[in-house]
Chimera marker file (.cmm) of the C-alpha trace (Angstrom):
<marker_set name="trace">
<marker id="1" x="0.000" y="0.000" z="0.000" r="1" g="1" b="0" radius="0.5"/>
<marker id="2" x="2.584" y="2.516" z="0.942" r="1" g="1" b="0" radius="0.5"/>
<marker id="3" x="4.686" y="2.023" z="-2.192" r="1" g="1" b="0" radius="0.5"/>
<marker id="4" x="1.084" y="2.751" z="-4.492" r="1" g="1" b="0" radius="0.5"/>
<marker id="5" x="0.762" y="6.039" z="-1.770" r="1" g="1" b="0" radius="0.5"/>
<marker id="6" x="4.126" y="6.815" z="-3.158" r="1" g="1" b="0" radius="0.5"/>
<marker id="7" x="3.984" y="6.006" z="-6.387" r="1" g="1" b="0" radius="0.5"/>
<marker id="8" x="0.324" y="8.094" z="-6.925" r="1" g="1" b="0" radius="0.5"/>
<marker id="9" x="2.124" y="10.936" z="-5.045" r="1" g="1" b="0" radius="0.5"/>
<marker id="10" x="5.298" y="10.395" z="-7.204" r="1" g="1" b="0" radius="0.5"/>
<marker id="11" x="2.857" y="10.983" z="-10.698" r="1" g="1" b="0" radius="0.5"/>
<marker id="12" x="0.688" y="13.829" z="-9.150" r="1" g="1" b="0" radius="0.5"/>
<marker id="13" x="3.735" y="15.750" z="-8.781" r="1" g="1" b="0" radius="0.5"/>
<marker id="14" x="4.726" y="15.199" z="-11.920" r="1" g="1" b="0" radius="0.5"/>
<marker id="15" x="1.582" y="15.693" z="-13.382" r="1" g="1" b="0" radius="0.5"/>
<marker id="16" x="1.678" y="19.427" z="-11.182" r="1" g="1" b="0" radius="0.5"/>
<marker id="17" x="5.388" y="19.950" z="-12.402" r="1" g="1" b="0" radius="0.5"/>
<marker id="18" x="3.929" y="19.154" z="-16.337" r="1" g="1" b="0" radius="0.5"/>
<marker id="19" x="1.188" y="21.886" z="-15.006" r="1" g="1" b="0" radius="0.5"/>
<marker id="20" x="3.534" y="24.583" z="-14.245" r="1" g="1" b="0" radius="0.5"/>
<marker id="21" x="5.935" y="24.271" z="-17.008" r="1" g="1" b="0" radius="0.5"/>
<marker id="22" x="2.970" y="24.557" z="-19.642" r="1" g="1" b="0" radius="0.5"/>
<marker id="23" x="1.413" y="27.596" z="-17.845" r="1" g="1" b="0" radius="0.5"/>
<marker id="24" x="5.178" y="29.228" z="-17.777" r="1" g="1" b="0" radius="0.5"/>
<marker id="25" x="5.251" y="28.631" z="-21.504" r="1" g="1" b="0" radius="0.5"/>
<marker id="26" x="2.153" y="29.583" z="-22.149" r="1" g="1" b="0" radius="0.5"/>
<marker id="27" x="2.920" y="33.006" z="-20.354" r="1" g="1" b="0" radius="0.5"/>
<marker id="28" x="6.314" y="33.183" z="-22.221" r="1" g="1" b="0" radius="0.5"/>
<marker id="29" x="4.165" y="32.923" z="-25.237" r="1" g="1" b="0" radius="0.5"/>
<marker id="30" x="1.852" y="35.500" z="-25.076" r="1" g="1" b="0" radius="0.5"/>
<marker id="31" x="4.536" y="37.813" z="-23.955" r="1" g="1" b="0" radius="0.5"/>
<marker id="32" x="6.100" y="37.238" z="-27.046" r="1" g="1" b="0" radius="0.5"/>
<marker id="33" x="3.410" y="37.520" z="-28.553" r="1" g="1" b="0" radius="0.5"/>
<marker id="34" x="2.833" y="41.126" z="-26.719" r="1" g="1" b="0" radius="0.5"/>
<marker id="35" x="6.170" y="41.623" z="-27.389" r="1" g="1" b="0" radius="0.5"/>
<marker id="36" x="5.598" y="41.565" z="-31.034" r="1" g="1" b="0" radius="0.5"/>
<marker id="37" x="2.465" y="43.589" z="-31.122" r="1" g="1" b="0" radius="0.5"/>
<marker id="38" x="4.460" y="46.620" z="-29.418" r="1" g="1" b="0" radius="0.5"/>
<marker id="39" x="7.114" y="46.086" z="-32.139" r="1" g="1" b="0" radius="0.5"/>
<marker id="40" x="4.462" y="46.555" z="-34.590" r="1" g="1" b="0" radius="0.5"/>
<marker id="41" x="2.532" y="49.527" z="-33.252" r="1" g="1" b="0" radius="0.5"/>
<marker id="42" x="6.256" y="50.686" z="-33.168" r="1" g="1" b="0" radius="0.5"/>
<marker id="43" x="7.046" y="50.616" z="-36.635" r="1" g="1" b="0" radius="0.5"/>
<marker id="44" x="3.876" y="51.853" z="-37.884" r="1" g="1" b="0" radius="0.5"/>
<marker id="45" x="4.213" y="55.091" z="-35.855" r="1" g="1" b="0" radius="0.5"/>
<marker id="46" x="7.532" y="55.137" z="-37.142" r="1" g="1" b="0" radius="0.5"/>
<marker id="47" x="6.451" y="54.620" z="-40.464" r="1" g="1" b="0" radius="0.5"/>
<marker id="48" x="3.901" y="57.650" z="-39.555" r="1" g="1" b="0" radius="0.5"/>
<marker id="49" x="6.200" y="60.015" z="-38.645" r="1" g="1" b="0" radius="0.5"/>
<marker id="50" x="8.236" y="59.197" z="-41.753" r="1" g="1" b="0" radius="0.5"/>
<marker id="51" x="5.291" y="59.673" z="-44.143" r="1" g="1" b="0" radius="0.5"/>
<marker id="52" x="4.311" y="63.023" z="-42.144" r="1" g="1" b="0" radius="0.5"/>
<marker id="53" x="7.986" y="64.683" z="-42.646" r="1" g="1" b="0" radius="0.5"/>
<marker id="54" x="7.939" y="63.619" z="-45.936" r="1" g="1" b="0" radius="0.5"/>
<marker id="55" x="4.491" y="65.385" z="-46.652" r="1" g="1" b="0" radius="0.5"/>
<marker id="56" x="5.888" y="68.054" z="-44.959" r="1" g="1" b="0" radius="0.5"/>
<marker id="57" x="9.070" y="68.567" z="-47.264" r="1" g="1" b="0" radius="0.5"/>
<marker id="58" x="6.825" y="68.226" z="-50.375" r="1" g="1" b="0" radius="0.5"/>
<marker id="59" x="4.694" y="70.906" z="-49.202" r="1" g="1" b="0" radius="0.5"/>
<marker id="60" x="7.843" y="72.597" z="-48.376" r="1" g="1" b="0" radius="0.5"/>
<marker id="61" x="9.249" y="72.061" z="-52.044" r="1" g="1" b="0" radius="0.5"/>
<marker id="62" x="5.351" y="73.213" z="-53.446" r="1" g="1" b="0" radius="0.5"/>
<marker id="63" x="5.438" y="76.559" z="-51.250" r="1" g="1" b="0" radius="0.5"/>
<marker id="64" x="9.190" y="77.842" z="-52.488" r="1" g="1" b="0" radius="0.5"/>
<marker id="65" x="8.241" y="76.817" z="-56.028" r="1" g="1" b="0" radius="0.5"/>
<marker id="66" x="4.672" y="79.076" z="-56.179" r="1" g="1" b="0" radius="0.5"/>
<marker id="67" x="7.312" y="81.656" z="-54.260" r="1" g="1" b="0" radius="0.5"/>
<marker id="68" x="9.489" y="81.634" z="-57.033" r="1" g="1" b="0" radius="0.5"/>
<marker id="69" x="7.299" y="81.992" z="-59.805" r="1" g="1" b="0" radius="0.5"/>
<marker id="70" x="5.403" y="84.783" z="-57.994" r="1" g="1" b="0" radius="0.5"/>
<marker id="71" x="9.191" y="86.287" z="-57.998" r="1" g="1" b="0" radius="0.5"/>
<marker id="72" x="9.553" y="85.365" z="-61.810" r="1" g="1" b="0" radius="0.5"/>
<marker id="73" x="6.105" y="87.216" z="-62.828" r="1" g="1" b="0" radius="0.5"/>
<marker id="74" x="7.090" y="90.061" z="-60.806" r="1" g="1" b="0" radius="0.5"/>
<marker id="75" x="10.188" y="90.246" z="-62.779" r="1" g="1" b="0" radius="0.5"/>
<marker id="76" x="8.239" y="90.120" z="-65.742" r="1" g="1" b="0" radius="0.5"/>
<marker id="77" x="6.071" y="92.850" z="-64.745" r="1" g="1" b="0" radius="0.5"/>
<marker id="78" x="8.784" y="95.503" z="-63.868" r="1" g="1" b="0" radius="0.5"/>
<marker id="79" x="10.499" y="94.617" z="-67.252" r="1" g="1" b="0" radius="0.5"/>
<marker id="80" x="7.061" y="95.077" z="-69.140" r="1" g="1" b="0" radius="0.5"/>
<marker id="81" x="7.496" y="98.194" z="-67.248" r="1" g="1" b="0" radius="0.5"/>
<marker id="82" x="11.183" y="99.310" z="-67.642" r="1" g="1" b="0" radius="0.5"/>
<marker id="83" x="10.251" y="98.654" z="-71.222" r="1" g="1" b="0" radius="0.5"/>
<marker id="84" x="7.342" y="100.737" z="-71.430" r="1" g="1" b="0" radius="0.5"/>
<marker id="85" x="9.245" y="103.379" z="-70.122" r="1" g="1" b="0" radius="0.5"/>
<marker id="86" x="11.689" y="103.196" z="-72.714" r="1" g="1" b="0" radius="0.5"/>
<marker id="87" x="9.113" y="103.109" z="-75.556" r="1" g="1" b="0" radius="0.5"/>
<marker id="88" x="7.555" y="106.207" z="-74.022" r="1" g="1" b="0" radius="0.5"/>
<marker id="89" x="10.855" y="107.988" z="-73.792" r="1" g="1" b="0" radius="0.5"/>
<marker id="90" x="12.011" y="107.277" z="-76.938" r="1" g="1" b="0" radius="0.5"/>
<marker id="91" x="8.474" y="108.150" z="-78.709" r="1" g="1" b="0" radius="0.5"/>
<marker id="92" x="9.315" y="111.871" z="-76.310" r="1" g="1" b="0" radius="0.5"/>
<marker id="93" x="12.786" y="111.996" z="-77.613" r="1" g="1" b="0" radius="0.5"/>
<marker id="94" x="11.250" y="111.638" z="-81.363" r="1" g="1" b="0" radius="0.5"/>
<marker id="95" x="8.255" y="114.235" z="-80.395" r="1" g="1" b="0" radius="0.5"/>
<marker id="96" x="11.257" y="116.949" z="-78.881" r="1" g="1" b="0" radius="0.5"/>
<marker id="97" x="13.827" y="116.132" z="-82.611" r="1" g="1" b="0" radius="0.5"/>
<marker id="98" x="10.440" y="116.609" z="-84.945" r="1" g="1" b="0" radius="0.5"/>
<marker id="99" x="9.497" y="119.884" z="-82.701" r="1" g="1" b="0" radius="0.5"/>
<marker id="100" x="13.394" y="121.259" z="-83.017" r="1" g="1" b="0" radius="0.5"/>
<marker id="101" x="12.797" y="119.867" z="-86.720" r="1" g="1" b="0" radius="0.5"/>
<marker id="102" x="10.452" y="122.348" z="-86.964" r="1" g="1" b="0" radius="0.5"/>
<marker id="103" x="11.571" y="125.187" z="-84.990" r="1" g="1" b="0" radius="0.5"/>
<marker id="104" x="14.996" y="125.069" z="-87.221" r="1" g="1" b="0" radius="0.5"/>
<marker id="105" x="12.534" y="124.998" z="-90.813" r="1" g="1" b="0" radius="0.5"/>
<marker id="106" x="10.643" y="127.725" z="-89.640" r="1" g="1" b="0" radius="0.5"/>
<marker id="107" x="13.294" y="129.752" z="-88.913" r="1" g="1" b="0" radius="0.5"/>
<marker id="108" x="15.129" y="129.386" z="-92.139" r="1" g="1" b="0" radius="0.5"/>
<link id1="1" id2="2" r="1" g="1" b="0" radius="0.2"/>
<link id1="2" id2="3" r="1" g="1" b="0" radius="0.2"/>
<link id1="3" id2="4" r="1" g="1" b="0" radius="0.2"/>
<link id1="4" id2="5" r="1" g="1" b="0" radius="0.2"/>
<link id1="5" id2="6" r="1" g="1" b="0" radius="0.2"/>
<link id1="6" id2="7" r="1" g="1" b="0" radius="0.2"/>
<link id1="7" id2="8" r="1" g="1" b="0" radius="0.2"/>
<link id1="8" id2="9" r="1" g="1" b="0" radius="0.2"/>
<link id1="9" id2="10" r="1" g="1" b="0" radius="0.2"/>
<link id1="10" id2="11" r="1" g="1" b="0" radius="0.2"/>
<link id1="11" id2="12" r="1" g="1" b="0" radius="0.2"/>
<link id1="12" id2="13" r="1" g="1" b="0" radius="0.2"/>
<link id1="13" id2="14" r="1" g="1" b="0" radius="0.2"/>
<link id1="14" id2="15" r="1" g="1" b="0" radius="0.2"/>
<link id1="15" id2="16" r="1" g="1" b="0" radius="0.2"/>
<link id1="16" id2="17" r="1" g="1" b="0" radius="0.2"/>
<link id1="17" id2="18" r="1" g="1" b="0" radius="0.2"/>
<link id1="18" id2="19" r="1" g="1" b="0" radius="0.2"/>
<link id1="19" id2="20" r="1" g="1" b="0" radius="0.2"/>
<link id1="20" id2="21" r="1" g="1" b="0" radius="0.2"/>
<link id1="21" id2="22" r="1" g="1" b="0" radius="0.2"/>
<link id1="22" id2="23" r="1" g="1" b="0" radius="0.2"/>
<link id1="23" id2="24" r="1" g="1" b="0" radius="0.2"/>
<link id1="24" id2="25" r="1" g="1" b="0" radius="0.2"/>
<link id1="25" id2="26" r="1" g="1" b="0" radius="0.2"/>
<link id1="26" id2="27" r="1" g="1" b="0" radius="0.2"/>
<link id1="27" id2="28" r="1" g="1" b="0" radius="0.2"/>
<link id1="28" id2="29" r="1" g="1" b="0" radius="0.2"/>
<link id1="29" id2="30" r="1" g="1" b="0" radius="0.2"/>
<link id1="30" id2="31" r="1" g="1" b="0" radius="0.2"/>
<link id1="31" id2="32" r="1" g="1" b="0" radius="0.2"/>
<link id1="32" id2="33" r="1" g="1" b="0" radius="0.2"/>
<link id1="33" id2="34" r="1" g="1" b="0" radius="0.2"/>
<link id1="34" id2="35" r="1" g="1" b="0" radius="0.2"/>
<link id1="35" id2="36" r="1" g="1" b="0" radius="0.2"/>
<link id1="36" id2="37" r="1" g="1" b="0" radius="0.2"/>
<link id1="37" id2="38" r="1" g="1" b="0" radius="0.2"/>
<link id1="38" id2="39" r="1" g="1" b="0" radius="0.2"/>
<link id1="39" id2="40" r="1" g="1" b="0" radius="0.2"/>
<link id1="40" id2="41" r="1" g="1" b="0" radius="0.2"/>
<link id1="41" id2="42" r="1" g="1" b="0" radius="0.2"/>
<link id1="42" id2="43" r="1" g="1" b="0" radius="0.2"/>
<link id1="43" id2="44" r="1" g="1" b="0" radius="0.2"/>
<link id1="44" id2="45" r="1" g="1" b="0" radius="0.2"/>
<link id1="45" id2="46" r="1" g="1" b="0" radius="0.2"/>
<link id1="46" id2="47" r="1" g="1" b="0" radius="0.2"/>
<link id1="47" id2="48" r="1" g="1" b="0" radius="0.2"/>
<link id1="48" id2="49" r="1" g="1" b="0" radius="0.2"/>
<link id1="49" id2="50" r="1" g="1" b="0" radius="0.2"/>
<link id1="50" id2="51" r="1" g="1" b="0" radius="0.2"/>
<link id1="51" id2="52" r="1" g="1" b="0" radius="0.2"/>
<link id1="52" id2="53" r="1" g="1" b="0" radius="0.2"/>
<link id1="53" id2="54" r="1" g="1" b="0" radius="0.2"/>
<link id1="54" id2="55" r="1" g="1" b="0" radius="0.2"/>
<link id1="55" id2="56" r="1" g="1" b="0" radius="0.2"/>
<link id1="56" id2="57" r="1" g="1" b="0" radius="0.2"/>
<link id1="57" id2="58" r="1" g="1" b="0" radius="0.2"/>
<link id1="58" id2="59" r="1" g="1" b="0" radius="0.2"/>
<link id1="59" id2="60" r="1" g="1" b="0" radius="0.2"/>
<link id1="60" id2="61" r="1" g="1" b="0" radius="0.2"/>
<link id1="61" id2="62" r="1" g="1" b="0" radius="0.2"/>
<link id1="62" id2="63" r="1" g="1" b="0" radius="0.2"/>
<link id1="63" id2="64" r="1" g="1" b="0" radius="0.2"/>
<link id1="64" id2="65" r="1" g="1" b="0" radius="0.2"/>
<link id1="65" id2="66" r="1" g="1" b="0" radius="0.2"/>
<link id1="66" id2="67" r="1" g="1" b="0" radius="0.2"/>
<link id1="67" id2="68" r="1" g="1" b="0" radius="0.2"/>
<link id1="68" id2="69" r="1" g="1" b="0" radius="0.2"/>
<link id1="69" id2="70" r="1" g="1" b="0" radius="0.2"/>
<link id1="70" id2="71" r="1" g="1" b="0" radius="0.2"/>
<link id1="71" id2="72" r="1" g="1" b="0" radius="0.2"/>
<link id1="72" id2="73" r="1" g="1" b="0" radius="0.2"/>
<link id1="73" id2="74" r="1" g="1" b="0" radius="0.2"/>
<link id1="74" id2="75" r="1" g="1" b="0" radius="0.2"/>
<link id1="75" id2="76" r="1" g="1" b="0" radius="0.2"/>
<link id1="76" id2="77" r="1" g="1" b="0" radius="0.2"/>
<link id1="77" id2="78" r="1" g="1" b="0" radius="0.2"/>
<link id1="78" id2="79" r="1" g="1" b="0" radius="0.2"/>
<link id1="79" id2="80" r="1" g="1" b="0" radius="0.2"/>
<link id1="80" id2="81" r="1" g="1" b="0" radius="0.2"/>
<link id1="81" id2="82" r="1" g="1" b="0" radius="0.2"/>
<link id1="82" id2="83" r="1" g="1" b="0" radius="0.2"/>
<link id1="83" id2="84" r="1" g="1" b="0" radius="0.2"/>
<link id1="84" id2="85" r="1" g="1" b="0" radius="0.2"/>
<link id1="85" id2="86" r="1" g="1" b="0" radius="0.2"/>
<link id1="86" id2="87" r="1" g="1" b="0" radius="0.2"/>
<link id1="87" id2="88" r="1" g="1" b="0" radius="0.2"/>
<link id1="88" id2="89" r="1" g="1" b="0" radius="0.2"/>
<link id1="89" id2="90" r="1" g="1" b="0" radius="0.2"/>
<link id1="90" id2="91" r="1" g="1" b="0" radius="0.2"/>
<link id1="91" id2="92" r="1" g="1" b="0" radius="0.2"/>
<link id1="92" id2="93" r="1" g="1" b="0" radius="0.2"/>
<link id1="93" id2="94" r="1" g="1" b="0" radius="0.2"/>
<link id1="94" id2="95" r="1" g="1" b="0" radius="0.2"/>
<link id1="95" id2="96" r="1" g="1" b="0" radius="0.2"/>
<link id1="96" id2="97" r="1" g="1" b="0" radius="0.2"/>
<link id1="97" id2="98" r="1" g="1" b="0" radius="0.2"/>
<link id1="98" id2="99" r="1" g="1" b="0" radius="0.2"/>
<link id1="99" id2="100" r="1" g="1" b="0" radius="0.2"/>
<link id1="100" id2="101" r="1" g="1" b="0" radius="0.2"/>
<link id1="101" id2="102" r="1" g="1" b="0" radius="0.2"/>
<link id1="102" id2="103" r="1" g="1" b="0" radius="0.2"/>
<link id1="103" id2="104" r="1" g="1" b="0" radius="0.2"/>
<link id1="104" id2="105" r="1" g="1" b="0" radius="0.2"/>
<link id1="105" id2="106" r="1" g="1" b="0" radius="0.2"/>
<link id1="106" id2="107" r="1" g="1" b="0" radius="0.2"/>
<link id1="107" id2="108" r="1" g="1" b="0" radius="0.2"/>
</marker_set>
């Protein structure tokens, strides 16, 4: 009798030993597995950050460019005028010769 005792004793405690080790895996397990998922959420927001900063720097890009070709057309503008101002002082420089054109004929 005492040796099955033992020997019933002897397998429950194995049997509790078999217990714990699967419940210890099993936690080592889904810490992985939480492990993982805060790996994950890691990379995305990395990945978010990354696309943000990128969106930023095209906007960026977009904003100097329109800056630039606001600069360009004003350029263009104050040449349109420079030139117009040329035009209209050569068309006076023409209008004071034919007036001292005439002056000189109708003194003669």
């Amino acid at each position: 009798r005492k040796r099955e005792r033992r020997k019933r004793e002897g397998e429950r405690e194995k049997e509790r030993k078999r217990e714990r080790r699967r419940k210890r895996e099993g936690e080592r397990e889904k810490e992985k597995e939480r492990r993982r998922k805060r790996e994950g959420e890691r990379e995305k927001e990395k990945e978010r950050r990354k696309q943000g900063e990128r969106e930023k720097e095209r906007k960026r890009g977009e904003r100097e460019r329109e800056e630039k070709e606001r600069e360009k057309e004003k350029e263009r503008e104050r040449e349109g005028e420079r030139e117009r101002g040329r035009e209209e002082e050569e068309e006076g420089r023409h209008e004071e010769e034919e007036e001292e054109g005439r002056l000189y004929m109708g003194r003669k």
